[in-house]
N, C-alpha and C positions, 0 to 999 in steps of 0.2 A: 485592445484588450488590456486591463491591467495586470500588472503580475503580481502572481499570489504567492511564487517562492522566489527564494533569493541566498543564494550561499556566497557568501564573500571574502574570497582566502582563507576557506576550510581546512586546515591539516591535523590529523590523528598521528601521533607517537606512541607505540607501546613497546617502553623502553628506548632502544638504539633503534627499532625497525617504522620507518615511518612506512601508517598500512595508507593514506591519503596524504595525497597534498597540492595545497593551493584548487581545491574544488569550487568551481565558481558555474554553478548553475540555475539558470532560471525556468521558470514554469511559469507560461500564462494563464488566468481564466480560460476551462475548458480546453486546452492542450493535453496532447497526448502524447507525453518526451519521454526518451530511452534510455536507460544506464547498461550501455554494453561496455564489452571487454572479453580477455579470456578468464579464462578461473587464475583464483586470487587477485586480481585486477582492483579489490578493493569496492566493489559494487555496491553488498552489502553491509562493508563497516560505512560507506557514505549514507546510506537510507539508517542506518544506526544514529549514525551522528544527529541526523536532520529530526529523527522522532525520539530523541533523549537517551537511548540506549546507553551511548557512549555521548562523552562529553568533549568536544574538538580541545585539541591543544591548545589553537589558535586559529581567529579569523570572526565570524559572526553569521548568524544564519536567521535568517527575518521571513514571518509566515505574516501575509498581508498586514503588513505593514510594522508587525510587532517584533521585536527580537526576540527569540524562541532559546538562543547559545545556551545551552546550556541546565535548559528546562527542565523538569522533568515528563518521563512519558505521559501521566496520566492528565498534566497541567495543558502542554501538547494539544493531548488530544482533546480535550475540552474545547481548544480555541476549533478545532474542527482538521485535524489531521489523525487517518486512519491508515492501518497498514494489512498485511498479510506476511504469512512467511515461507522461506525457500523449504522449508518444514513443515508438512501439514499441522497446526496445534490447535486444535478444536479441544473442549471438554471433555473427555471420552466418556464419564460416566454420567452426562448431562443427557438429554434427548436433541431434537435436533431443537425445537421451540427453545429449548432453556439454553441451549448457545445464546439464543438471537436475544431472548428475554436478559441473559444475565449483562449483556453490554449496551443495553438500555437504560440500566439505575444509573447512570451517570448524571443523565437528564430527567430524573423522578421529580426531584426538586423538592424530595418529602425528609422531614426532621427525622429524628431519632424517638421522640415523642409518638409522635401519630404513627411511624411503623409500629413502634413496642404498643400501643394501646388497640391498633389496626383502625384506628379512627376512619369514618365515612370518607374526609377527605383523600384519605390512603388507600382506601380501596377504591374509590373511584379513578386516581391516577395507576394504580395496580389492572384496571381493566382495562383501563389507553394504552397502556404499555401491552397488553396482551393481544389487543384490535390492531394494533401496527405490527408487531410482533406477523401476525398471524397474513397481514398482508402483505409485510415485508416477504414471508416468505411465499406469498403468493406471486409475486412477480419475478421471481429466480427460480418457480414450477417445482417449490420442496414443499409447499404444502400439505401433500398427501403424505411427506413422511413425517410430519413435524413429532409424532410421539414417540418415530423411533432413535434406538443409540445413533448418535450421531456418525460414529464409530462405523454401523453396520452399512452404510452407504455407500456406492461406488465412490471408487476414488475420483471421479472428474464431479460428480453432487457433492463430495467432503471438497471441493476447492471451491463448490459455489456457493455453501456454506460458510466457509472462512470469511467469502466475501462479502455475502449476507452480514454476518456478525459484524463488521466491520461498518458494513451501510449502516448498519443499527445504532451508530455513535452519532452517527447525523454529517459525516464531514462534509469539508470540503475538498480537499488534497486527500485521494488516496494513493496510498504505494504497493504496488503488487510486484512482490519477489518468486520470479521464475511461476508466474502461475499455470502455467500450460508443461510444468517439469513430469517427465513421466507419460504423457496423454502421446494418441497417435495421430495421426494428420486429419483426421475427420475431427476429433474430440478439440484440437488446437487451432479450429477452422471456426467450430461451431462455440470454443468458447472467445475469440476473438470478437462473433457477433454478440456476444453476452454483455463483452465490455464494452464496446460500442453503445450497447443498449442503456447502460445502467449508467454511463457517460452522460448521455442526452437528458436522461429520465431522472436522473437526480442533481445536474449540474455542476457534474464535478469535474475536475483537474486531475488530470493520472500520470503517476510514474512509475514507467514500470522496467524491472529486471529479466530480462529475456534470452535466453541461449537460442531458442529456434529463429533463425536468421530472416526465413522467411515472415516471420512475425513481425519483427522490429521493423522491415524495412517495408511492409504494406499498409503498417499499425500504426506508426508514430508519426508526427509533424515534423520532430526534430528529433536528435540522437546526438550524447554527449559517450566521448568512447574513451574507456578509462585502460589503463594499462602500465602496473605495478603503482595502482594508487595515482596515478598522473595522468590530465585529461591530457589525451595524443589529439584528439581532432573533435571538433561539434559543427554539427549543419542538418543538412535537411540529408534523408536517407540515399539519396541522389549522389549528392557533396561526398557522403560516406562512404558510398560501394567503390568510389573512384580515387578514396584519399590512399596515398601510398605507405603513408606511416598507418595506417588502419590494415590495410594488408599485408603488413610485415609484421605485424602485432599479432594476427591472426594465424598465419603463415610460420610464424618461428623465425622470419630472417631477420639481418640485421640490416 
């Protein structure tokens, strides 16, 4: 399999406190890799770094085949990397459809011209956008809500929504932060098969941030386990459950 990510002596400074360092992880085509740790570990400032948030001190971070250091988010995401967050942030005054609609114009491919005049060529690309839209949310089973507040959704449909909106950019690499935070052992069972699903069916490469332990270690291929910013140990979740600096990290000892 080729690899589609690559971080190469990643470290973040802010000020005197460094929150990463020396972060060197890869992700295959269609892999399904872990960024554990305990809290503050540094998790989510590395999925920051890697989709433009924040801009690494030093080191390089290369998305199939490109260097991405220092990019910015929307540039990012263009080349085909999508994320979520450990915070639900959907649209709240949008419908569930104008979530999925609104991170679709990315890929419209229409001028400033034919929007402002609504030219035939603009509505017609305005109606493909609506025909995938509406199928997009046909395959994560939101269709029947697509007209309501996005908002008024249970909370486990507002995280298959975030990840809808996210499929809706077309990626390649998506990053999913803590997406099962909150949910109960049925809801974090049934949306493991979701990721699974949307893995197979669209092709993609997943990294994802996971507190429920059970997850990481049924869910991912490999597991990179960071702790205050510094990766302690990487392997398969096997390697993990038995590494002793992984247990002491977890554990509190020293």
């Amino acid at each position: 399999m080729a690899t589609l990510l690559q971080t190469t002596g990643v470290n973040k400074k802010f000020g005197g406190l460094s929150a990463v360092t020396d972060l060197n992880v890869r992700a295959d085509e269609g892999e399904i890799i872990g960024l554990i740790g305990p809290n503050g570990a540094g998790k989510t400032t590395s999925f920051n770094l890697i989709t433009g948030v924040y801009t690494p001190t030093s080191g390089r971070i290369e998305f199939a085949g490109t260097d991405i250091t220092g990019m910015k988010p929307f540039n990012i995401t263009r080349l085909g990397v999508a994320r979520t967050f450990q915070n639900i942030r959907l649209f709240k005054d949008m419908s569930v459809l104008e979530n999925v609609l609104v991170a679709q114009h990315m890929r419209m491919g229409t001028s400033l011209f034919e929007a402002t005049l609504r030219l035939p060529s603009y509505m017609k690309k305005e109606r493909r956008l609506l025909e995938r839209a509406e199928a997009l949310l046909e395959e994560v089973d939101l269709l029947k809500h697509a007209h309501e507040k996005s908002t008024s959704l249970p909370y486990g449909k507002q995280r298959r929504l975030e990840i809808a909106r996210a499929l809706a950019t077309e990626p390649k690499l998506l990053f999913l932060d803590e997406p099962a935070a909150g949910m109960n052992p049925q809801e974090s069972a049934e949306l493991m098969d979701f990721i699974f699903k949307i893995r197979d069916q669209f092709n993609l490469t997943i990294v994802l941030i996971e507190q429920h332990m059970h997850m990481d270690m049924g869910f991912c291929q490999r597991l990179y386990v960071l702790d205050y910013g510094i990766t302690i140990a990487q392997g398969t979740p096997e390697e993990i459950q038995n590494n002793p600096k992984v247990i002491a990290a977890y554990l509190g000892m020293e």
